[in-house]
VEXVEXFI-474146 format. One record per residue (C-alpha): residue in one letter; x, y, z. Coordinates in steps of 0.2 Angstrom, whole numbers. Layout:
VEXVEXFI-474146
(site "A", (X, Y, Z))
...
This chain:
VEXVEXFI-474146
(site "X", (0, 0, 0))
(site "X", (5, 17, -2))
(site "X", (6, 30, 11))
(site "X", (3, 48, 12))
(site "X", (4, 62, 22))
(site "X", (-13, 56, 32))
(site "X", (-20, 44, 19))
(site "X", (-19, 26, 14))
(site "X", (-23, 19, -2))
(site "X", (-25, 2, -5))
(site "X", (-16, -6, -20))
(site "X", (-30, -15, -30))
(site "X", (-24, -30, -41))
(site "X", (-32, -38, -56))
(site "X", (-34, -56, -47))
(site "X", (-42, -44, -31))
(site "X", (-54, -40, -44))
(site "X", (-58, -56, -50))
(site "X", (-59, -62, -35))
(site "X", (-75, -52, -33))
(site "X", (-83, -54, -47))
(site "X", (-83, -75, -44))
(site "X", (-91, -71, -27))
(site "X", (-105, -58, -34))
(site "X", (-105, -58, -53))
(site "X", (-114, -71, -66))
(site "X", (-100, -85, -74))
(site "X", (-90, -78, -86))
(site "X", (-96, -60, -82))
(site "X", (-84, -48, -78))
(site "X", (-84, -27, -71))
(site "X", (-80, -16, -87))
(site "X", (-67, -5, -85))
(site "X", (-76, 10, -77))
(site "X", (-82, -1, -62))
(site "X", (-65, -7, -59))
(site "X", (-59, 12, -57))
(site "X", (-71, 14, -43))
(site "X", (-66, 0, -34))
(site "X", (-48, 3, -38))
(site "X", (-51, 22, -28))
(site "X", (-48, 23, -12))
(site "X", (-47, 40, -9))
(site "X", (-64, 54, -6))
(site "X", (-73, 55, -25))
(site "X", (-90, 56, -31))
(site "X", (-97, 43, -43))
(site "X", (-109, 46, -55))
(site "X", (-119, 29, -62))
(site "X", (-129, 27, -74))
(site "X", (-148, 18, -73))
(site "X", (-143, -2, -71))
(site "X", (-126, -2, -70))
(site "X", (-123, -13, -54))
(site "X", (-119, 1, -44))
(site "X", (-122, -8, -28))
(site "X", (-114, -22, -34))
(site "X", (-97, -12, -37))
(site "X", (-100, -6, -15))
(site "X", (-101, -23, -12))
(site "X", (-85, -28, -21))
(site "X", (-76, -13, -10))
(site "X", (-82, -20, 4))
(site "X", (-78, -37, 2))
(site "X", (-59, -31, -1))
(site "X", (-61, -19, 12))
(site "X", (-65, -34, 24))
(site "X", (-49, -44, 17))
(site "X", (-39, -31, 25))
(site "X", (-50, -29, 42))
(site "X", (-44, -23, 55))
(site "X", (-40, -6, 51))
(site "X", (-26, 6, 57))
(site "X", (-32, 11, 74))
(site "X", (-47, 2, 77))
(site "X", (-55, 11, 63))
(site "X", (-73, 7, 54))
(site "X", (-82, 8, 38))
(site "X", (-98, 18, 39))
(site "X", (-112, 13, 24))
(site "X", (-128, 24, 22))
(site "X", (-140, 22, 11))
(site "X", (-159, 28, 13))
(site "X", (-168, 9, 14))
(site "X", (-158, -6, 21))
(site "X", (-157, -13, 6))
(site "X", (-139, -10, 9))
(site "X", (-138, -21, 24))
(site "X", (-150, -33, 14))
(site "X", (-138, -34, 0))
(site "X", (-122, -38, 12))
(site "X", (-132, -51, 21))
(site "X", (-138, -59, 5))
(site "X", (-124, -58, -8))
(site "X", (-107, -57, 6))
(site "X", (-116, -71, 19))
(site "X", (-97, -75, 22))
(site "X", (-92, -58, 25))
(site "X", (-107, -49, 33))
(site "X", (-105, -55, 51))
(site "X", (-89, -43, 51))
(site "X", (-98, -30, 41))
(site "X", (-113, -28, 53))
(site "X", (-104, -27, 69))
(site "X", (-94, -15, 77))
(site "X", (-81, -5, 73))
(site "X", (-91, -3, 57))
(site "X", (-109, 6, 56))
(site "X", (-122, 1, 41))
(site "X", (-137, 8, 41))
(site "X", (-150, 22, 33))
(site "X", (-143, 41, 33))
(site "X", (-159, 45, 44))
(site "X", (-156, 31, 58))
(site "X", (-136, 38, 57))
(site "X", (-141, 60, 59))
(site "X", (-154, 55, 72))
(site "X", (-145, 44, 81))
(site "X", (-127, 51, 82))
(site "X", (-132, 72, 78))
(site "X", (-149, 75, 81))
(site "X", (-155, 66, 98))
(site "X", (-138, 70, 106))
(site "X", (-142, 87, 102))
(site "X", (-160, 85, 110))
(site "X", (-156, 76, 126))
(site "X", (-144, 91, 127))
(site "X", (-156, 106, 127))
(site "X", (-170, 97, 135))
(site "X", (-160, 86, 147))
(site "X", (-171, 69, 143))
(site "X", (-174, 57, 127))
(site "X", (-186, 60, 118))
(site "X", (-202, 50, 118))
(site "X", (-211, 53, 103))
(site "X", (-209, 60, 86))
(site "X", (-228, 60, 82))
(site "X", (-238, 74, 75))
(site "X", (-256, 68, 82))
(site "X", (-248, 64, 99))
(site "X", (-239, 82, 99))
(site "X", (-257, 89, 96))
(site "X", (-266, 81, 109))
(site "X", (-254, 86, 123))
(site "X", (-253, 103, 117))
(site "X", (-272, 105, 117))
(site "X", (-272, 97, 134))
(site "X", (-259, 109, 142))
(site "X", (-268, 124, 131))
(site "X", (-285, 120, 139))
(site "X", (-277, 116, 157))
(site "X", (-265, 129, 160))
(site "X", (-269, 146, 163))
(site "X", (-253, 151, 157))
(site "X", (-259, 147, 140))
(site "X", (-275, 155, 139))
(site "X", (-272, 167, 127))
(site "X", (-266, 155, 115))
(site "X", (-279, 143, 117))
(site "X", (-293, 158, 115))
(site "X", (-282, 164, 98))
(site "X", (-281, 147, 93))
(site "X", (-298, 140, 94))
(site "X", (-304, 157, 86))
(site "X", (-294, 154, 73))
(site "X", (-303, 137, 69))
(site "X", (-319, 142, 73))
(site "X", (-319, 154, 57))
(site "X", (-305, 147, 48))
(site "X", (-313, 135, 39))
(site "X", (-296, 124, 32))
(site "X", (-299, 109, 46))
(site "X", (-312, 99, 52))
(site "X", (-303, 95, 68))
(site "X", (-294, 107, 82))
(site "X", (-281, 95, 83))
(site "X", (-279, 97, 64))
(site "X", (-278, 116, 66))
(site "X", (-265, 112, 80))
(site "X", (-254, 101, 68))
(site "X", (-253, 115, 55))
(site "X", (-248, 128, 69))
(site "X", (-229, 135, 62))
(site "X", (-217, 150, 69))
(site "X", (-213, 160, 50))
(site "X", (-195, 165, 47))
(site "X", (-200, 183, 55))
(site "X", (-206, 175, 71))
(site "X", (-223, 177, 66))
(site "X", (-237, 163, 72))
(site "X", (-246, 156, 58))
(site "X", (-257, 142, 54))
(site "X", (-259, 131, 36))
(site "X", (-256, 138, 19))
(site "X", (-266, 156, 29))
(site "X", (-259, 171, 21))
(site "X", (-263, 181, 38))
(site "X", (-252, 177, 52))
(site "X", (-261, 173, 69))
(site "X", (-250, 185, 80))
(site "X", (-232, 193, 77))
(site "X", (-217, 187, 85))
(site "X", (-218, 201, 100))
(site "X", (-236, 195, 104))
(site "X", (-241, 185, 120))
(site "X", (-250, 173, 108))
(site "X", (-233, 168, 98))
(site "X", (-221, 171, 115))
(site "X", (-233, 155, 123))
(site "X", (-234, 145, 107))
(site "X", (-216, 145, 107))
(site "X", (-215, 142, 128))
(site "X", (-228, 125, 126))
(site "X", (-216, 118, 111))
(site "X", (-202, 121, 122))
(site "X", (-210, 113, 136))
(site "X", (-218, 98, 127))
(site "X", (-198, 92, 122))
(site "X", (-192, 96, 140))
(site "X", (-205, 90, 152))
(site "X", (-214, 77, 139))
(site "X", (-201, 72, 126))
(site "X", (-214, 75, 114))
(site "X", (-210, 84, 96))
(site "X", (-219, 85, 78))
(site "X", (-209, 78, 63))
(site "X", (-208, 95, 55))
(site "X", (-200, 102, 73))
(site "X", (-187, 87, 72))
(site "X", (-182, 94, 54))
(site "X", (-178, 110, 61))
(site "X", (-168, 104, 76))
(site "X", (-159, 93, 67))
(site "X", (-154, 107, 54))
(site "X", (-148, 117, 71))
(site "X", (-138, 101, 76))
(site "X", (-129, 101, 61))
(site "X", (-127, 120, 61))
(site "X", (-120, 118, 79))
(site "X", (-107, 104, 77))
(site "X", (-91, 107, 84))
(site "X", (-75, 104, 75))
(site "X", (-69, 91, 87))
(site "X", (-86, 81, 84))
(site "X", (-76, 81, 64))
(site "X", (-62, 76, 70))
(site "X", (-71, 62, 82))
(site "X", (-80, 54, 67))
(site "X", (-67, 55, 53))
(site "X", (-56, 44, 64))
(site "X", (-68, 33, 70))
(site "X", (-74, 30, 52))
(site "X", (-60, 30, 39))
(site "X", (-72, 22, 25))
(site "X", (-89, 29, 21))
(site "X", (-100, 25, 7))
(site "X", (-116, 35, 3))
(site "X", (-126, 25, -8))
(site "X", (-140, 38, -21))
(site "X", (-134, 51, -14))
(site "X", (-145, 61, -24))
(site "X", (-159, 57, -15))
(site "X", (-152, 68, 1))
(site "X", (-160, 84, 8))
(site "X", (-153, 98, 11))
(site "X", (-150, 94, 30))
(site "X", (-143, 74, 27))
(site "X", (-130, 82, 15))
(site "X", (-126, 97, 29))
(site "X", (-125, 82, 41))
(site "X", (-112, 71, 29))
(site "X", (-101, 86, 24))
(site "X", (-101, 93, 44))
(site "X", (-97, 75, 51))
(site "X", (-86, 69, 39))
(site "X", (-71, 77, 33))
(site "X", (-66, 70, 16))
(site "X", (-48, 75, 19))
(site "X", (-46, 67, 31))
(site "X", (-57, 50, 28))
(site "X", (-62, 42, 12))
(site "X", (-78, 48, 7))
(site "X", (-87, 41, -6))
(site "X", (-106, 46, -14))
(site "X", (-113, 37, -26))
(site "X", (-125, 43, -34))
(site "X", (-136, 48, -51))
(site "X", (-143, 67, -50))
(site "X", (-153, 64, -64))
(site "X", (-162, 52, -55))
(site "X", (-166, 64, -40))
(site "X", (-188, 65, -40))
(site "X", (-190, 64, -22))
(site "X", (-188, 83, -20))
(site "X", (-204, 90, -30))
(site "X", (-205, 103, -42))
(site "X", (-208, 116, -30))
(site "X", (-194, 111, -17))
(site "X", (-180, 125, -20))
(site "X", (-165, 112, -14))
(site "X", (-155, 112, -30))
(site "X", (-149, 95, -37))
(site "X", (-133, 86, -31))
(site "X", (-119, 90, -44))
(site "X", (-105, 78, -42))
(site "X", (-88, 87, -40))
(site "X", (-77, 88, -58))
(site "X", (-67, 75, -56))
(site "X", (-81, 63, -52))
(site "X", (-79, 46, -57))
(site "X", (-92, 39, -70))
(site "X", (-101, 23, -71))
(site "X", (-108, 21, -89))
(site "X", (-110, 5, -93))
(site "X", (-127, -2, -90))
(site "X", (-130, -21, -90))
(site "X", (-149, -18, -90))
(site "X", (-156, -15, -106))
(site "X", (-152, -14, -122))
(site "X", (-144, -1, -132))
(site "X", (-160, 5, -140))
(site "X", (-168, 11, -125))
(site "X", (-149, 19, -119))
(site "X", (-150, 29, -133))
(site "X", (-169, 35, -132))
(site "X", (-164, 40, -113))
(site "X", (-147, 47, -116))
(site "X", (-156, 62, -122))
(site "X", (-163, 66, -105))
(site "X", (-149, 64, -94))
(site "X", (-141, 82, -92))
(site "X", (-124, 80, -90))
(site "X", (-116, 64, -98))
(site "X", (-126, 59, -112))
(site "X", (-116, 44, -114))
(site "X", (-122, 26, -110))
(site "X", (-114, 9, -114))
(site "X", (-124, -6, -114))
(site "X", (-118, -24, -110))
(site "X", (-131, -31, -122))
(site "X", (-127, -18, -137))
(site "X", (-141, -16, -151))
(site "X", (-153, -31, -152))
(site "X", (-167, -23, -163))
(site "X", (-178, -22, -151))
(site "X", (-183, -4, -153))
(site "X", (-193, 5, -140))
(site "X", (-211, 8, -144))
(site "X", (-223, 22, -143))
(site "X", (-243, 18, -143))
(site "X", (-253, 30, -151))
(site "X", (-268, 34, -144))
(site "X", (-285, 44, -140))
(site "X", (-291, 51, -128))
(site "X", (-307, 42, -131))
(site "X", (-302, 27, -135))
(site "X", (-289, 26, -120))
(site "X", (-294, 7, -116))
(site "X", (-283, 3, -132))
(site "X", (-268, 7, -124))
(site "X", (-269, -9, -111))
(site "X", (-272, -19, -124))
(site "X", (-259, -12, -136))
(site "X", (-245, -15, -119))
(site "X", (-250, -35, -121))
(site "X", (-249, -36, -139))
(site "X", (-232, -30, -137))
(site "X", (-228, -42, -125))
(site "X", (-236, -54, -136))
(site "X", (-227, -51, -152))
(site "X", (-207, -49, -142))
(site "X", (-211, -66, -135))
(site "X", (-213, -59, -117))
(site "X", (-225, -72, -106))
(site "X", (-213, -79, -93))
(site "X", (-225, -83, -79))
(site "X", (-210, -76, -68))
(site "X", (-207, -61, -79))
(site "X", (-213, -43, -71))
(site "X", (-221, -31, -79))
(site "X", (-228, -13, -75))
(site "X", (-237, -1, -80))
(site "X", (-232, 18, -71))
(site "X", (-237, 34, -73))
(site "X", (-233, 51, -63))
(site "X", (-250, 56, -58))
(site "X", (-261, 45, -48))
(site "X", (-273, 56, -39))
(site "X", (-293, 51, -40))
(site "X", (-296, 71, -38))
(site "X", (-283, 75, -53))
(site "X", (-289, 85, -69))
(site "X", (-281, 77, -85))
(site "X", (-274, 59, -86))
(site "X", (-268, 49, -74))
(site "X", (-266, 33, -70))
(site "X", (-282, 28, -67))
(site "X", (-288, 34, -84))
(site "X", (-280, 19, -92))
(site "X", (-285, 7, -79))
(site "X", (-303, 12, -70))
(site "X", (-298, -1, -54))
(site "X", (-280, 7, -51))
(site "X", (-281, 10, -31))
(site "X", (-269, 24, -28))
(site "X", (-271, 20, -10))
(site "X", (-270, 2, -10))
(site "X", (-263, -2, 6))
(site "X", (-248, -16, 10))
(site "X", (-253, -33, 16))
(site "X", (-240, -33, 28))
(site "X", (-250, -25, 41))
(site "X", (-260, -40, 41))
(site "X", (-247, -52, 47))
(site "X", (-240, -50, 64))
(site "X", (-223, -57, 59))
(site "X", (-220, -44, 46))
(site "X", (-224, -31, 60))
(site "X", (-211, -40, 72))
(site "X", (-199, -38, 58))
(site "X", (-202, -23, 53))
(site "X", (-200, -18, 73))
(site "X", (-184, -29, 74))
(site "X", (-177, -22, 59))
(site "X", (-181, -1, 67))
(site "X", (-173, -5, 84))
(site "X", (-156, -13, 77))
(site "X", (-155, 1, 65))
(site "X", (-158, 12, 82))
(site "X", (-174, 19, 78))
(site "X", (-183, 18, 93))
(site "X", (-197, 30, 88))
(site "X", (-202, 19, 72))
(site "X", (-202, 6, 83))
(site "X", (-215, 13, 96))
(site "X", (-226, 18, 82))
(site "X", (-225, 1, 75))
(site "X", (-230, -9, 93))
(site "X", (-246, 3, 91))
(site "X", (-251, -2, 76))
(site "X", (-248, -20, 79))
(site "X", (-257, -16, 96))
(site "X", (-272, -10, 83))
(site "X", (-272, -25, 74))
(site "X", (-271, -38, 88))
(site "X", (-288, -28, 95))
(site "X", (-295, -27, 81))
(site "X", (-293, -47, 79))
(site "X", (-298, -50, 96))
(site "X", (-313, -43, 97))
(site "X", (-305, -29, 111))
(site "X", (-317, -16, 113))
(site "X", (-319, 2, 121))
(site "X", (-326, -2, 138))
(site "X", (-337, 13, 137))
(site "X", (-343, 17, 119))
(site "X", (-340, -1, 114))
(site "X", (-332, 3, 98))
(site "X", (-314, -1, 92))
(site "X", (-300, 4, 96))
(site "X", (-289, 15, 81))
(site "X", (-273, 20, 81))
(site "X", (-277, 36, 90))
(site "X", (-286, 29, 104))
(site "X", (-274, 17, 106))
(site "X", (-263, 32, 106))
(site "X", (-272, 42, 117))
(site "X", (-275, 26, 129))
(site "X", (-257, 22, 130))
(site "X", (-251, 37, 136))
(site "X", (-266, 44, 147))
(site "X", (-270, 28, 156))
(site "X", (-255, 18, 156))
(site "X", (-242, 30, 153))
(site "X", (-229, 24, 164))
(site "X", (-233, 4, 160))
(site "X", (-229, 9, 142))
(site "X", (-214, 18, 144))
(site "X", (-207, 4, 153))
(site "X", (-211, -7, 139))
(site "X", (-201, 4, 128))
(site "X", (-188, 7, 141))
(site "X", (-185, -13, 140))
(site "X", (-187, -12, 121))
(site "X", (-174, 2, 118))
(site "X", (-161, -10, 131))
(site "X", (-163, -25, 122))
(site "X", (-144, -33, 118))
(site "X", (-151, -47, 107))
(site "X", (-161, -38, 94))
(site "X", (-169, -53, 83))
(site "X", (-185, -61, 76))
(site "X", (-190, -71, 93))
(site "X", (-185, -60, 106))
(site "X", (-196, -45, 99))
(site "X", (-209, -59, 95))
(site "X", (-206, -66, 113))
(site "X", (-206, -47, 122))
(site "X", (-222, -43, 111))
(site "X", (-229, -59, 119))
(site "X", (-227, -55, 137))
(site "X", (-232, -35, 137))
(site "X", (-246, -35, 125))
(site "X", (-254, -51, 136))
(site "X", (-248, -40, 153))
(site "X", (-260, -25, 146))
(site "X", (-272, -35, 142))
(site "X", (-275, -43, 161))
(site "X", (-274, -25, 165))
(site "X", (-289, -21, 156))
(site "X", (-299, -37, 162))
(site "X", (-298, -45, 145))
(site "X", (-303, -62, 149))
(site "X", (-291, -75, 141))
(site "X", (-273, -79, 149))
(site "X", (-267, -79, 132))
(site "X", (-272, -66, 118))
(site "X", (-264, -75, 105))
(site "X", (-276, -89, 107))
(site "X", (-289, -78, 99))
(site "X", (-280, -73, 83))
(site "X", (-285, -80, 67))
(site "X", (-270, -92, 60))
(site "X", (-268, -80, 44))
(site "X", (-262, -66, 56))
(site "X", (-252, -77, 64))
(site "X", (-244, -87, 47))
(site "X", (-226, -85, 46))
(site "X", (-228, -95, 28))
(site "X", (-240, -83, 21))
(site "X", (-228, -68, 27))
(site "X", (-227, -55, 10))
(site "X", (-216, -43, 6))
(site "X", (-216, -26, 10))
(site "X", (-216, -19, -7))
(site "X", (-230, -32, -13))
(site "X", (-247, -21, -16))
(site "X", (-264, -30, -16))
(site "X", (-271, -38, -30))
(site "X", (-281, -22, -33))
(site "X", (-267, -14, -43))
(site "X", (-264, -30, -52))
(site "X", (-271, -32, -69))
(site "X", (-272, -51, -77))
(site "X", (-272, -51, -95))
(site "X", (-284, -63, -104))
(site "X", (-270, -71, -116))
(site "X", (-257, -77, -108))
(site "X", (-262, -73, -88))
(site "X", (-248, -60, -85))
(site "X", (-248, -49, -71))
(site "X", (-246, -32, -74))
(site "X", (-244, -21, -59))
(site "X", (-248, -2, -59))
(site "X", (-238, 10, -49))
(site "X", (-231, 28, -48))
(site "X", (-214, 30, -55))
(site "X", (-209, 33, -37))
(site "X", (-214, 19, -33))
(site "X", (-206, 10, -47))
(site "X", (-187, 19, -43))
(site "X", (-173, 8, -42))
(site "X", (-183, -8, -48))
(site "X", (-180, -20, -64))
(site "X", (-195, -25, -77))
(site "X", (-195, -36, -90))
(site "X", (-204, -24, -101))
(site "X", (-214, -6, -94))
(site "X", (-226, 4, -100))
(site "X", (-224, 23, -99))
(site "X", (-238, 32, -96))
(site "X", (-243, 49, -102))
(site "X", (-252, 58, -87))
(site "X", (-253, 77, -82))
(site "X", (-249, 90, -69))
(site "X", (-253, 107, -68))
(site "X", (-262, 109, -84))
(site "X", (-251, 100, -96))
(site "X", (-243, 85, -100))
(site "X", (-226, 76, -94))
(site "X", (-223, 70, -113))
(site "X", (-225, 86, -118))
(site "X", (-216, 92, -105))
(site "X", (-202, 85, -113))
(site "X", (-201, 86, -131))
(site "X", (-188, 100, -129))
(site "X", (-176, 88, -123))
(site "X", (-178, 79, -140))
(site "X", (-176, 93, -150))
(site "X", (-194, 100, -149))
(site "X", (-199, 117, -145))
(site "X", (-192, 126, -131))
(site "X", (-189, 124, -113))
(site "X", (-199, 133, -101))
(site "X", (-194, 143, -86))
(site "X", (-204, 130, -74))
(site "X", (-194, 119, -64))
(site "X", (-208, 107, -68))
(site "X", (-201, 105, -85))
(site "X", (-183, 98, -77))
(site "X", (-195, 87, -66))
(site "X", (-205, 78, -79))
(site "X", (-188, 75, -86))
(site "X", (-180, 64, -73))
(site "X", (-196, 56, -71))
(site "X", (-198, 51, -87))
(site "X", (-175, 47, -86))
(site "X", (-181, 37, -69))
(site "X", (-196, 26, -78))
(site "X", (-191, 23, -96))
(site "X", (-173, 14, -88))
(site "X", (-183, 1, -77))
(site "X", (-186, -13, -90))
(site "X", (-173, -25, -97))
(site "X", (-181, -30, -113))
(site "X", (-198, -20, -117))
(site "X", (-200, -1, -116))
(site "X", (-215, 5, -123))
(site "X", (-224, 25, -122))
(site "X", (-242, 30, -120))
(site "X", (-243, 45, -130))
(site "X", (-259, 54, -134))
(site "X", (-261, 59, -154))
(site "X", (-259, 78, -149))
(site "X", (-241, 76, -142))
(site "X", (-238, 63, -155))
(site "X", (-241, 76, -171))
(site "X", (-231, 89, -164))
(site "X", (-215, 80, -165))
(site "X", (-218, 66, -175))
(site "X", (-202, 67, -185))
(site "X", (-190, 66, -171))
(site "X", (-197, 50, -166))
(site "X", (-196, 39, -183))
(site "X", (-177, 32, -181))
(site "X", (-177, 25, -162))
(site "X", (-195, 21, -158))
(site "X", (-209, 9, -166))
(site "X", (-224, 20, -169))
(site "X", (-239, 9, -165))
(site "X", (-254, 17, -169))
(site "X", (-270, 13, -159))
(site "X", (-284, 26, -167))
(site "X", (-284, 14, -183))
C-alpha cells in the first residue's frame, strides 16, 4: 500500500478483482473498465452511475476487499448509508461469508436518517431538554398541546387565539388538525396552514406561549412533531463542533453514501459537517438525474458531483436502444454503454385517443405478445406520474378504472411482518419507528380479538390506542419501551417473545378475559408461511391479461425507482395543466424549454421510468403530443398506432 501524508490507499490488483466478481458476478461475467476504477479508488470521490449499471454491486465488491484487509489502522470502521436497508439486505444476502464482520462494530451500516438521528440529532435534543425524547408523532404532539392549552392558565391566550382561529377558519375539520398546521414564520410570526394572515407577530403574547408550550412539550414530555425534528436537526448540524469532525473522521476511515442524490438539504449538511473528506475516504454514489423525491416546487438544487467525479456508464440492463432513447434526457453525460449492445428491439410508442384510451392496455400486451414476453416469472408494469382520483387530466387511473392509488400493504395483516419490521427499526436504532410500529400492531391484535372500548363499545384505532397508551398507562408503556430500547439481542424471537409478554400484561390490566391473547387470533395473522413482502401491493393494482395470464402491476414511478421489469409501460399523465410527454419534447429537439422547474421534473421522471425494463420499453402517448413532434421520433422508436 501506499502511504501519504494522512492517507492510505490500497493497491488493488487484477486477481483482487476477480476475485470479486466470482463471489458476486454471473460465470464468465466480468466489471467493465469503469467499475473497476471505482473499486480501484480509495481516496474521497463522487461517482456518478448510470440507470442499471450494478452500482451496488461495485460497493459490495469494496467491501468485500475492504473486509480482506480488516482490521484497520487504529481500530477504525467503515460507515455505509443508504436511505432503505437494502444495503444491509444486500451484504447479508450476496457477502453471507463476510457480513458478520460487516454488521458489527467497529463498522456502522445503516440508513442516513437512523445515522443524523442517532449520532447528531438526539444527542443534540437530550442536550437542550436534558431527557430522550419519547415521541416523534404529529397527532400525539397535538393532543398534549391542546391538553396543556386547555389546562394551564398560562396558556390561555393561546388557546382563546387558537380555537378562534378554527372556529372561522374553515381549512380543518378538527382542532387537533388546526394544532398540527400551527408553524413560527421566518420573521417570528405565528401562523397556521397555507393562511396568508399570520395569527400574532413574534412580540405577541399569543406567539411568546406557542413558542414556551413547544419548548415545554420536548423538556418535560419528550414529545415533538416531525416538522419540529427537521428543524432541530438542521440546528444540530449548524452547531457541530469541530472536534465532533475530527471524532467521526477517525472513528470511520471508510464511508459510502449510496444515491446520494436522494439527500436533503440537511442529510447532506449532516455528511459534509461530520465527515471530513480530507481526512477520511468519502465516497457518494449517486445519479442526479435520478433525484424526483424533491418536488417541483422544493428550491433544494440537485446534487452536482464534483469535476473529477468518477463515472459509471455501462449499463447491463437494457439494451442499447432504450440507452440511446434516454441518453437524451440525462443532463450532463449523455453517454451510456450497454452490455447487451443493439438487439433490434426498438422502444415503442402507442398511439392513442383520448377516447379510445382502453386501447392502450391492450396495445402494452400485444407488445408483450409479439417480443415473446409471457414468462410466468417475468414482471411487468405499467407507471405513470399522476395517480390522484381528484386529478384533472390523465392519470393513471384513466387507463386502468380499478387502479387504487391508495391500496394499502398486506404486511400490516401479518404480525410477523410487524415484528420484523419492529426488529429491523430497533437494530438500526430507531426507537421512535419502533414505538409507532407496537401501536399499530397493538391495533391490529384488538382489532382481531374482538377488544373493545369499555365505554362506547367501539374499536380501538390508532389514536385511541394512542391516546390510551399514554393517558392511562403512561408509565406501564414507557417501561415497555424502556426494555425495548435496552434489548442486547435484537432478533425475530426475542421481539416476538417481548411482544408476547407485554401485550398479554396490558391486556390482564384491562380485564380481558383469556390468559393468552394470542389464542384468539386467526391463524392467517399469525402465518409466518404466508408472510409477504413489504413492497408487494394488493391484488387491486394488479391487472391479469386474458391471453397469456400476465400480471401487470400499476404503480407511480416513485414507486417503481430503483426496480427492474421485463418490459414497462410509460404512461402519459398530467400535472398542472399540461402533459409530462410534452413536458419533454424540448429535450428531443422539440420546441423550447420553459422557465418551470416542472419542465426539469418531468424529465428525470420520465429518465427514472423509461430505464426500469430490461427487454420492453413501450410509451403512451396521446395523438396531440404525438403530431407535434412526430419526426423526431421515426429512427429509435416503433410507432404503434391505436386510433386505426
Amino acid at each position: 500500500m501506499n502511504k501519504g501524508d494522512s492517507m492510505v490507499e490500497w493497491e488493488i490488483s487484477d486477481q483482487d478483482i476477480e476475485s470479486t466478481e466470482k463471489l458476486l458476478l454471473p460465470e464468465e461475467a466480468h466489471f467493465p473498465e469503469d467499475a473497476r476504477n471505482v473499486i480501484r479508488c480509495w481516496h474521497s470521490a463522487d461517482v456518478a452511475a448510470c440507470p442499471g449499471s450494478g452500482k451496488t454491486t461495485v460497493l459490495l465488491a469494496k467491501l468485500k476487499l475492504l473486509v480482506d484487509r480488516m482490521p484497520l489502522e487504529n481500530g477504525a470502521g467503515i460507515c455505509v448509508l443508504s436511505h432503505t436497508n437494502v444495503a444491509v439486505d444486500e451484504i447479508r444476502k450476496r457477502l453471507s461469508g463476510y457480513a458478520g464482520k460487516l454488521l458489527s462494530y467497529p463498522n456502522y451500516i445503516g440508513t442516513i436518517q437512523s445515522f443524523v438521528d442517532k449520532f447528531v440529532t438526539m444527542p443534540y435534543l437530550r442536550n437542550i431538554a436534558g431527557r430522550n425524547v419519547q415521541a416523534v408523532d404529529n397527532l400525539t404532539y397535538a393532543q398534549h398541546m391542546l391538553n396543556k392549552m386547555q389546562n394551564n392558565a398560562k396558556y390561555r391566550t393561546l388557546d382563546f387565539v387558537t380555537k378562534n382561529s378554527f372556529e372561522v377558519g374553515g381549512q380543518f375539520t378538527e382542532r387537533l388538525e388546526h394544532i398540527q398546521a400551527l408553524y413560527v414564520r421566518d420573521d417570528g410570526a405565528l401562523c397556521v396552514g397555507k393562511q396568508k394572515r399570520a395569527l400574532a407577530g413574534a412580540d405577541k403574547p399569543t406567539t411568546k406561549q406557542y413558542n414556551a408550550l413547544i419548548a415545554d412539550l420536548l423538556k418535560y414530555e419528550g414529545i415533538m412533531r416531525y416538522q419540529d425534528a427537521y428543524s432541530y436537526a438542521k440546528t444540530a448540524v449548524d452547531a457541530l463542533p469541530e472536534t465532533y469532525t475530527e471524532l467521526f473522521s477517525s472513528r470511520f476511515r471508510y464511508v459510502f453514501i449510496d444515491e446520494y442524490q436522494d439527500c436533503d438539504s440537511i442529510q447532506r449538511q449532516a455528511i459534509a459537517a461530520i465527515f471530513n473528506s480530507a481526512k477520511c475516504t468519502v465516497i457518494k454514489i449517486g445519479d442526479s438525474d435520478q433525484a424526483i423525491y424533491n418536488s417541483s416546487e422544493d428550491k433544494t438544487p440537485d446534487w452536482v458531483p464534483q469535476d473529477s467525479y468518477l463515472p459509471i456508464t455501462t449499463s447491463c440492463r437494457y439494451n442499447q436502444e432504450i440507452a440511446n432513447v434516454i441518453c437524451k434526457l440525462k443532463k450532463g453525460n449523455k453517454n451510456i454503454v450497454t452490455f447487451a449492445g443493439k438487439t433490434g428491439d426498438k422502444p415503442i410508442l402507442l398511439i392513442f385517443d383520448p377516447e379510445k384510451i382502453d386501447r392502450v392496455i391492450s396495445g402494452f400486451i400485444n407488445a408483450l405478445e409479439t417480443h415473446n414476453l409471457y414468462d410466468n416469472k417475468g414482471i411487468y408494469k405499467a407507471i405513470g406520474a399522476v395517480r390522484k382520483k381528484d386529478s384533472s387530466g390523465l392519470k393513471i387511473g384513466s387507463y386502468w378504472s380499478e387502479f387504487d392509488g391508495s391500496a394499502k400493504k398486506q404486511s400490516e395483516y401479518n404480525y410477523w411482518v410487524l415484528v420484523d419490521e419492529i426488529t429491523t427499526s430497533l437494530s438500526e436504532g430507531n426507537l421512535y419507528k419502533a414505538e409507532r410500529l407496537v401501536r399499530k400492531l397493538l391495533c391490529r391484535i384488538f382489532h382481531y380479538a374482538k377488544v373493545r372500548h369499555p365505554i362506547s363499545g367501539k374499536e380501538y384505532s390508532i389514536t385511541a390506542i394512542k391516546r390510551t397508551l399514554d393517558d392511562e398507562y403512561r408509565e406501564i408503556y414507557r417501561q415497555w419501551i424502556y426494555e425495548m430500547s435496552r434489548m442486547q439481542n435484537i432478533e425475530r424471537e426475542t421481539i416476538d417473545c417481548l411482544m408476547r409478554q407485554k401485550i398479554n400484561e396490558l391486556l390482564k390490566i384491562k380485564n380481558f378475559n383469556a390468559d393468552d391473547i394470542f389464542d384468539c387470533l386467526p391463524e392467517y395473522f399469525l402465518d409466518k408461511v404466508a408472510v409477504v413482502s413489504q413492497t408487494e401491493k394488493t391484488e387491486k393494482n394488479v391487472l391479469i391479461d386474458p391471453i397469456r395470464g400476465r400480471r401487470i402491476e400499476f404503480d407511480t414511478i416513485h414507486g417503481v425507482k430503483g426496480e427492474t421489469h421485463d418490459a414497462t409501460l410509460y404512461l402519459e399523465t398530467d400535472r398542472q395543466g399540461a402533459s409530462d410527454l410534452n413536458r419533454i419534447l424540448p429535450y428531443y429537439g422539440v420546441g423550447k424549454l420553459g422557465s418551470s422547474d416542472l419542465f426539469d421534473y418531468s424529465r428525470k421522471l420520465a429518465y427514472v421510468g423509461m430505464s426500469r425494463p430490461k427487454k420492453l420499453l413501450c410509451v403512451a402517448m396521446q395523438a396531440k403530443t404525438f403530431e407535434k413532434s412526430k419526426g423526431v421520433f421515426a429512427d429509435d422508436w416503433e410507432i404503434i398506432d391505436l386510433r386505426e
